[in-house]
C-alpha positions in Angstrom: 0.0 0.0 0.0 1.3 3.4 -0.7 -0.3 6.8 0.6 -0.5 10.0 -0.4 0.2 13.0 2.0 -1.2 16.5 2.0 2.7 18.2 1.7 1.2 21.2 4.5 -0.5 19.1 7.5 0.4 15.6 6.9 -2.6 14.6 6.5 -3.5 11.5 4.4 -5.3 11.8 1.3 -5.9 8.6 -0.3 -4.6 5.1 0.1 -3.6 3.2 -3.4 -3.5 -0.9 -2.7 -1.5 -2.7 -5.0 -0.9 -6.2 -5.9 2.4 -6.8 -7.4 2.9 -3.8 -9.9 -0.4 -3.2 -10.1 -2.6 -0.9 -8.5 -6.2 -2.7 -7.7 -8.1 -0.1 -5.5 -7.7 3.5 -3.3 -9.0 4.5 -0.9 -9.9 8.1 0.2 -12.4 10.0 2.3 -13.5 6.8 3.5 -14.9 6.1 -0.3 -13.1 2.8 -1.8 -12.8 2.5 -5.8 -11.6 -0.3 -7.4 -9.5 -0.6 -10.9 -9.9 -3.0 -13.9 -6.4 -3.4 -16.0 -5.4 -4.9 -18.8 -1.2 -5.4 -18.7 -1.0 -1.8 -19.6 -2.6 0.5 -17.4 -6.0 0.8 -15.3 -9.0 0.5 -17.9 -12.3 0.7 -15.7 -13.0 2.0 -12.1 -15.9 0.3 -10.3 -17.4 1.3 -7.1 -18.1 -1.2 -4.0 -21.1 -2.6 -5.6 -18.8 -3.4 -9.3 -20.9 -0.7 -11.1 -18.4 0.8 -13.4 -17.7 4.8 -12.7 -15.4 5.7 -15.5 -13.2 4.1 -18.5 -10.2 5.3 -19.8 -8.2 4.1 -22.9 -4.6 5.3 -24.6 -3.3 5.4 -28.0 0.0 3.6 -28.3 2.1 6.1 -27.1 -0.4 7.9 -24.2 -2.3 10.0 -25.5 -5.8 9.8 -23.7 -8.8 8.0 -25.7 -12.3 7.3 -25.5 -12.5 8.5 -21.6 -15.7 9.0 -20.1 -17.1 9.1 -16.5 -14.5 9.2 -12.9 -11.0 9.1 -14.5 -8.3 7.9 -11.8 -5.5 10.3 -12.2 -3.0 7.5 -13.1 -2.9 7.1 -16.7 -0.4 5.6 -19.0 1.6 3.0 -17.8 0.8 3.9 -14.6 2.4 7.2 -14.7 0.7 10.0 -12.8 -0.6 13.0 -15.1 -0.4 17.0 -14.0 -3.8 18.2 -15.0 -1.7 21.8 -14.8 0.7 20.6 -17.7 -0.8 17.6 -19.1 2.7 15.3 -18.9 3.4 12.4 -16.8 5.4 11.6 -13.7 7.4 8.2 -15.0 9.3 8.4 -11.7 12.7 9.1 -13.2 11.8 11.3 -15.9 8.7 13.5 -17.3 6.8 12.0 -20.1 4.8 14.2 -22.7 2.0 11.9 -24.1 0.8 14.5 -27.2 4.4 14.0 -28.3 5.7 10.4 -27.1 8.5 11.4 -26.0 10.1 12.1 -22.8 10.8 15.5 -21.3 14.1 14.9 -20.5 17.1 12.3 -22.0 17.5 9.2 -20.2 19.4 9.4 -17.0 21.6 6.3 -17.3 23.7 6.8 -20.0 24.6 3.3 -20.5 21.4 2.8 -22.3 22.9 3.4 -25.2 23.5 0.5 -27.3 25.8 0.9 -30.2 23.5 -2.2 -31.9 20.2 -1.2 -30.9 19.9 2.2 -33.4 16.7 3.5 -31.6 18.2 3.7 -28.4 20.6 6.2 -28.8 17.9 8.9 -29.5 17.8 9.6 -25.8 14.2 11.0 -25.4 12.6 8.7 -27.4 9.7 5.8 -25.6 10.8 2.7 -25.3 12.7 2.5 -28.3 9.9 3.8 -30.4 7.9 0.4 -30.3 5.6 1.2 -27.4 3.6 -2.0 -29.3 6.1 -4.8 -27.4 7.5 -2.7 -25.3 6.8 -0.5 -22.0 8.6 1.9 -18.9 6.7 2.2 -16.0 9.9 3.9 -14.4 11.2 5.9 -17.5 14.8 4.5 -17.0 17.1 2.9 -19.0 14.8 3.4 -22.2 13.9 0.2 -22.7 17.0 -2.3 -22.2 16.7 -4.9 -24.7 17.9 -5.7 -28.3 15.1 -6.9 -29.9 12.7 -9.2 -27.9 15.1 -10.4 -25.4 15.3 -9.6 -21.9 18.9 -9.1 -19.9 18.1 -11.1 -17.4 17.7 -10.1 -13.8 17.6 -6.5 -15.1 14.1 -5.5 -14.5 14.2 -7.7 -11.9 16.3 -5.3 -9.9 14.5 -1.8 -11.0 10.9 -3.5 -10.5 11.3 -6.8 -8.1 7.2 -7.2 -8.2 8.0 -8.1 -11.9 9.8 -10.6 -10.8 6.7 -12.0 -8.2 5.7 -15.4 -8.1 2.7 -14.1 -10.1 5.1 -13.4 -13.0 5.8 -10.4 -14.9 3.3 -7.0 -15.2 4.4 -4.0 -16.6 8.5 -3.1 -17.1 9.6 -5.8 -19.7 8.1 -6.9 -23.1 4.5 -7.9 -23.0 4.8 -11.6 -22.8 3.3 -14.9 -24.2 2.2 -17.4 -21.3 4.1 -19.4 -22.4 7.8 -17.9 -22.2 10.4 -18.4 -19.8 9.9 -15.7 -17.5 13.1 -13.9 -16.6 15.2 -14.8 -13.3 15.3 -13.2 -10.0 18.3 -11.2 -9.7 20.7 -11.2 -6.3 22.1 -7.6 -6.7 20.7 -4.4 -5.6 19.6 -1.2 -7.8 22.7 0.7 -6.8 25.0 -2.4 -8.7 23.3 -1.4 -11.8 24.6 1.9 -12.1 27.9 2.0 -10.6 31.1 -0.3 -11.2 32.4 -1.7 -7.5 35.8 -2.9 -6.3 36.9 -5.4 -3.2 40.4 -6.0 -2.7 42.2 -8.9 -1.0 44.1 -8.3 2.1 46.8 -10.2 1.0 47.2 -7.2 -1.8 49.0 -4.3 0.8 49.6 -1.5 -0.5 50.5 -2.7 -4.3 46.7 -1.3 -5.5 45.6 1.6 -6.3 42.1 3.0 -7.6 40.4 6.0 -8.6 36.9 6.8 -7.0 33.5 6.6 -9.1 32.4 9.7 -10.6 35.6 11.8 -10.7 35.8 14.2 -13.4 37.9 12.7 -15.6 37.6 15.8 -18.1 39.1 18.2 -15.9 42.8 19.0 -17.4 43.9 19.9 -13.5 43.2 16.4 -12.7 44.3 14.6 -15.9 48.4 16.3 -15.1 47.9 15.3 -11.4 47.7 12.1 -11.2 47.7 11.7 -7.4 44.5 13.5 -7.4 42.8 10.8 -9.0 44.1 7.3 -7.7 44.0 6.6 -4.1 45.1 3.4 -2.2 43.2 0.6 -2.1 44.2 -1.6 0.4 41.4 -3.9 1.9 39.1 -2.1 0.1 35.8 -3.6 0.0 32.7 -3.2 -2.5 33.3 0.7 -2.9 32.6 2.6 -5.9 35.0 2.5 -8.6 36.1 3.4 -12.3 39.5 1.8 -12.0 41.6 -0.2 -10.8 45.5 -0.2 -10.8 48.5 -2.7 -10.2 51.9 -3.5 -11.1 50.3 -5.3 -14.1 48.3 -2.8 -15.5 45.2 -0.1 -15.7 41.9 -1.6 -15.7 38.7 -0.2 -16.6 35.5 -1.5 -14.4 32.2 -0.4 -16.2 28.8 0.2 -14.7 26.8 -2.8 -13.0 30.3 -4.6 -12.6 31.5 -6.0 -9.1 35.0 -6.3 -9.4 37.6 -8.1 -7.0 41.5 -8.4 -7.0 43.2 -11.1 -5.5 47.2 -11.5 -4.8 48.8 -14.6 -4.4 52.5 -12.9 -4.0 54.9 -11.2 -6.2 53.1 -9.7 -8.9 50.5 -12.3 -9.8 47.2 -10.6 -9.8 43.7 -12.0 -10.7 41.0 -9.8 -11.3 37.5 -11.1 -11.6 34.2 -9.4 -12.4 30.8 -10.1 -12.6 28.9 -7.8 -14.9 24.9 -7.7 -15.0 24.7 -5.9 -18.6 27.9 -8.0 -19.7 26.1 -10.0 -22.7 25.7 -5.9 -24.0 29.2 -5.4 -24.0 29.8 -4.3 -20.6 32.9 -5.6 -19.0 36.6 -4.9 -17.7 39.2 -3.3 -20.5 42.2 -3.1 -20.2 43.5 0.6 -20.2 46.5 1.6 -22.9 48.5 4.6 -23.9 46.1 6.1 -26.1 43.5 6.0 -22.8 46.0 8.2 -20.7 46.8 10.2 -23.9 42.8 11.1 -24.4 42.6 12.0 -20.5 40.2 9.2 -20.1 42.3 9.1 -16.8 45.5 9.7 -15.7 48.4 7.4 -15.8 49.6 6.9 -12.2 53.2 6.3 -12.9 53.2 9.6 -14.1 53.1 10.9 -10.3 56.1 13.6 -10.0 57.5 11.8 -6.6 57.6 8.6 -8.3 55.8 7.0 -5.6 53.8 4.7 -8.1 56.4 3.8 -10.2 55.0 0.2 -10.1 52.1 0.6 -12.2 53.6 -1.1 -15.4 50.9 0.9 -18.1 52.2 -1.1 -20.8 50.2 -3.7 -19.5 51.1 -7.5 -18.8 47.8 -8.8 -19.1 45.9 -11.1 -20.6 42.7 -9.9 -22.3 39.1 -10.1 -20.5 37.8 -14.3 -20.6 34.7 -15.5 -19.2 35.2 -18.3 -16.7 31.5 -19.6 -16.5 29.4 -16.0 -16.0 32.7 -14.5 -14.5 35.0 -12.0 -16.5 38.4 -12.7 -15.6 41.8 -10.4 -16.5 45.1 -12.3 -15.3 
């Protein structure tokens, strides 16, 4: 159940029961109302007795057909419409029905998918095929290529998608018959960050540079020791990379990434990515990466403190060991 405050005195203004993803009733000013849906959105509201108060339809991308009598102010999707401006809340993001598109461009960059043409247009609905397809959270665009489903993935943004009832709104609408997708055992914040553990048996000999530094800034790119920081027993922190007397290694969004040392200068990295079957793994950072100021190269610290960090790099390329990316 979810309720709705008044934002001045506290007061509760309606109660909206839900089962799974989908909203079934609210209840406000003692008066209880009860939705009809198909796997879309709310069609019919009924009263306590079942006679119906209101119906409400949508043209593929949201715009508002057909409507006649009490109209529940949760429309397409789910999403919550401003009378004042006639958008939608999608959660993450506005959404402008009368245009299909969204207001603003999708938050998580790593949407974007090189192979998928449609989902580098940024404000676009779910890939433009709002037939197959639908975002009850306005987030990520629409993750798939195609008809398949990452799996897990909505699982983590929407877990009642994942309920024992089987899937409602976030993924493509689905045939009864096909394998629903698989509960997933990270949490949201996995998705969107890269993460790195180090083993104690590691010292001093790593360093790493903290998520979300500005990699742009020229001040940082000539100073290295503004970027990379030590880290020994580190332990599931956000990262973007990870250095050792081996190499520079790049950790990408929704990748948990460990390093183990088993003496000398035998390092095993190992990551497990949850958008890896879209290309997003560990690389393996060269010149031309320090040269571009993607980051800086740590050897080039003016004390010479890091002169251990070997950037020519003396590893192997990413390998999958069962669902694991491996660098050693």
């Amino acid at each position: 159940m979810i309720a709705e405050h008044n934002g001045g005195t506290g007061t509760v203004l309606t109660d909206y029961v839900s089962a799974g993803s989908r909203m079934i009733a609210n209840v406000s000013g003692g008066s209880t109302q009860y939705f009809l849906s198909d796997r879309l959105s709310a069609r019919m509201t009924l009263d306590t007795s079942g006679s119906v108060l209101g119906r409400q339809a949508h043209l593929p991308f949201g715009e508002d057909f057909a409507e006649n009598g009490t109209q529940e102010k949760h429309h397409f999707t789910g999403y919550e419409r401003d009378i004042e401006s006639g958008t939608d809340y999608a959660v993450n993001r506005g959404y402008a029905p009368a245009v299909g598109r969204f207001m603003r461009p999708d938050p998580y960059h790593g949407s974007a998918v090189v192979d998928a043409p449609q989902s580098l247009n940024r404000y676009a609905y779910v890939r433009n095929d709002p037939v197959n397809l639908n975002d009850p959270i306005g987030l990520l665009g629409d993750p798939f290529l195609g008809p398949t489903v990452i799996p897990g993935s909505w699982c983590v943004l929407w877990p009642a998608a994942c309920s024992d009832t089987g899937p409602q709104m976030p993924f493509p609408r689905q045939d009864p018959d096909r394998e629903l997708p698989t509960k997933a055992s990270f949490t949201i914040p996995d998705v969107f960050s890269g993460y790195l553990t180090v083993d104690s048996n590691c010292g001093n000999s790593v360093l790493y540079v903290p998520e979300n530094i500005d990699y742009d800034t020229k001040d940082l790119k000539h100073h290295p020791e503004r970027q990379w920081k030590d880290a020994a027993n580190l332990n599931h922190v956000g990262a973007d990379f990870v250095a050792t007397a081996r190499g520079v290694v790049k950790i990408r969004n929704g990748c948990n990434c460990r390093v183990m040392c088993t003496g000398g200068a035998d390092y095993r990295i190992e990551c497990d990515c949850t958008f890896g079957s879209l290309g997003f793994k560990p690389s393996i950072m060269g010149e031309q990466n320090y040269e571009g100021g993607e980051v800086s190269n740590p050897r080039n610290r003016q004390d010479g403190l890091w002169w251990w960090v070997d950037s020519r790099n003396h590893y192997s390329q990413p390998h999958q060991e069962n669902s694991t990316w491996v660098i050693d």
